[in-house]
TORBARO-246038 format. One record per residue (C-alpha): x, y, z; residue in one letter. Coordinates in nm, 3 decimals. Layout:
        xx        yy        zz   type
         X         Y         Z      a
...
***
This chain:
        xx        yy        zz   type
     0.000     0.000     0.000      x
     0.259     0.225     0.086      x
     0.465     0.176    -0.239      x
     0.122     0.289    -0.461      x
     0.164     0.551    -0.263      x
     0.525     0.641    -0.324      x
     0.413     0.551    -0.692      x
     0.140     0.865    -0.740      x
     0.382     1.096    -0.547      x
     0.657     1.028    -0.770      x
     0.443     1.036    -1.082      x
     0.314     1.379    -0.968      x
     0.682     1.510    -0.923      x
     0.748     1.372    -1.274      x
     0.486     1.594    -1.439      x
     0.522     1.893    -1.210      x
     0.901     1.944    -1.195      x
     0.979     1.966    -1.611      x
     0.670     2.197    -1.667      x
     0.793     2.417    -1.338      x
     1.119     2.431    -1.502      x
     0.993     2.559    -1.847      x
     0.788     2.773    -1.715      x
     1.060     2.948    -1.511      x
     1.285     2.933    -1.806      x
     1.049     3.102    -2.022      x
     0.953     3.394    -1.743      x
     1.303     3.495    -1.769      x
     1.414     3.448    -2.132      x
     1.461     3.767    -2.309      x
     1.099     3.893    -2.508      x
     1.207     3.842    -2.893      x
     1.029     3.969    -3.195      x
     1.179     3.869    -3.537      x
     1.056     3.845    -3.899      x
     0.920     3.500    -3.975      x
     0.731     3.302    -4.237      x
     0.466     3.083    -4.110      x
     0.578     2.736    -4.303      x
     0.350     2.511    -4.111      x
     0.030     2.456    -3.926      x
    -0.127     2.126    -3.727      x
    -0.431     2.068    -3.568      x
    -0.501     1.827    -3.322      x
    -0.849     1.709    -3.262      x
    -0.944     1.533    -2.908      x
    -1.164     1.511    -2.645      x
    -1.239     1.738    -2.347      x
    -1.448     1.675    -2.029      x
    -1.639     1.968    -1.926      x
    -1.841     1.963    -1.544      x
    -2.150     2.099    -1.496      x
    -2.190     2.285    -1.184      x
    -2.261     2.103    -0.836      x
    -2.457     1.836    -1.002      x
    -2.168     1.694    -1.162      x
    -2.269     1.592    -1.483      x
    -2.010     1.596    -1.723      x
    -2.027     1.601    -2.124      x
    -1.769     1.540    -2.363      x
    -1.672     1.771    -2.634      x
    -1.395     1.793    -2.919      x
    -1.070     1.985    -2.820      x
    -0.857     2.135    -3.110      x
    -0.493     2.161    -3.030      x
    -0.310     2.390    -3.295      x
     0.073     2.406    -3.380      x
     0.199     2.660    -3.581      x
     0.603     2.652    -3.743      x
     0.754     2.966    -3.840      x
     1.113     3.009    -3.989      x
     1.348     3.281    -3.914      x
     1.506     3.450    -4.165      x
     1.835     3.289    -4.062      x
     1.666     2.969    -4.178      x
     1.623     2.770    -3.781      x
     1.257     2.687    -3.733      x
     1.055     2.691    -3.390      x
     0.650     2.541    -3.315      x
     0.464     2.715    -3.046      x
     0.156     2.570    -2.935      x
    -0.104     2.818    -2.999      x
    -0.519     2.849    -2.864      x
    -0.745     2.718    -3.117      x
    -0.915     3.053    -3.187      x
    -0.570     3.201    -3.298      x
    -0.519     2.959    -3.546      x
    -0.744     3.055    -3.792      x
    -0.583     3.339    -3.874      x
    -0.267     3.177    -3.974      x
    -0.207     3.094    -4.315      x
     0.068     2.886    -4.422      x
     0.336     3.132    -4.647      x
     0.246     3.425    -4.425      x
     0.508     3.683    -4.314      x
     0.524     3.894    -4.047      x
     0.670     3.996    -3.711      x
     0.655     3.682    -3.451      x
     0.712     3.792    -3.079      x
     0.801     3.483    -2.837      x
     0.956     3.439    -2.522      x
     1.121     3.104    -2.452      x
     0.856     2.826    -2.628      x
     0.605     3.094    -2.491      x
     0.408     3.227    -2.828      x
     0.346     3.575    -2.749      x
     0.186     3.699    -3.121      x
     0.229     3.736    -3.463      x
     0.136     4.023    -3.724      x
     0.124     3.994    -4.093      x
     0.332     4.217    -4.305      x
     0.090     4.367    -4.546      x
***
């Protein structure tokens, strides 16, 4: 009994520690914004489970996950997870201005 519960702490430490250590790494990267071409763009489809208030229900609904893969104009390439209603917008060929921080997508604006 003991050991399954030695098993869930270390599982939890497992998922907490990397994501605490990106996160930290990405508050205190340097804010870049550099011309980019958008020469890529995934989408995901899953499944989410929403809860209803105190009653508990729960229903299921899709959950789109969208990548996006711009190049720099020194040719190196980087894919930043962004929210499913940003991804509309973005149009594989497009350049523009990409602002990041770490693997933190910050935003993106066409050059007209």
């Amino acid at each position: 009994m003991i050991w399954m519960k030695a098993l869930v702490l270390l599982s939890g430490v497992c998922v907490f520690v990397p994501s605490a250590i990106a996160w930290h790494k990405n508050n205190h990267a340097p804010r870049l914004t550099v011309e980019a071409e958008i020469v890529a763009r995934r989408t995901d489809v899953g499944r989410t489970v929403h809860l209803n208030g105190p009653s508990g229900k729960a229903h299921f609904g899709p959950a789109r996950t969208c990548y996006v893969t711009f190049q720099m104009e020194d040719g190196s390439r980087m894919e930043f997870y962004l929210a499913a209603d940003n991804c509309g917008r973005m149009a594989k060929g497009t350049r523009g201005r990409l602002t990041y921080r770490g693997t933190r997508y910050l935003g993106f604006e066409p050059i007209r």
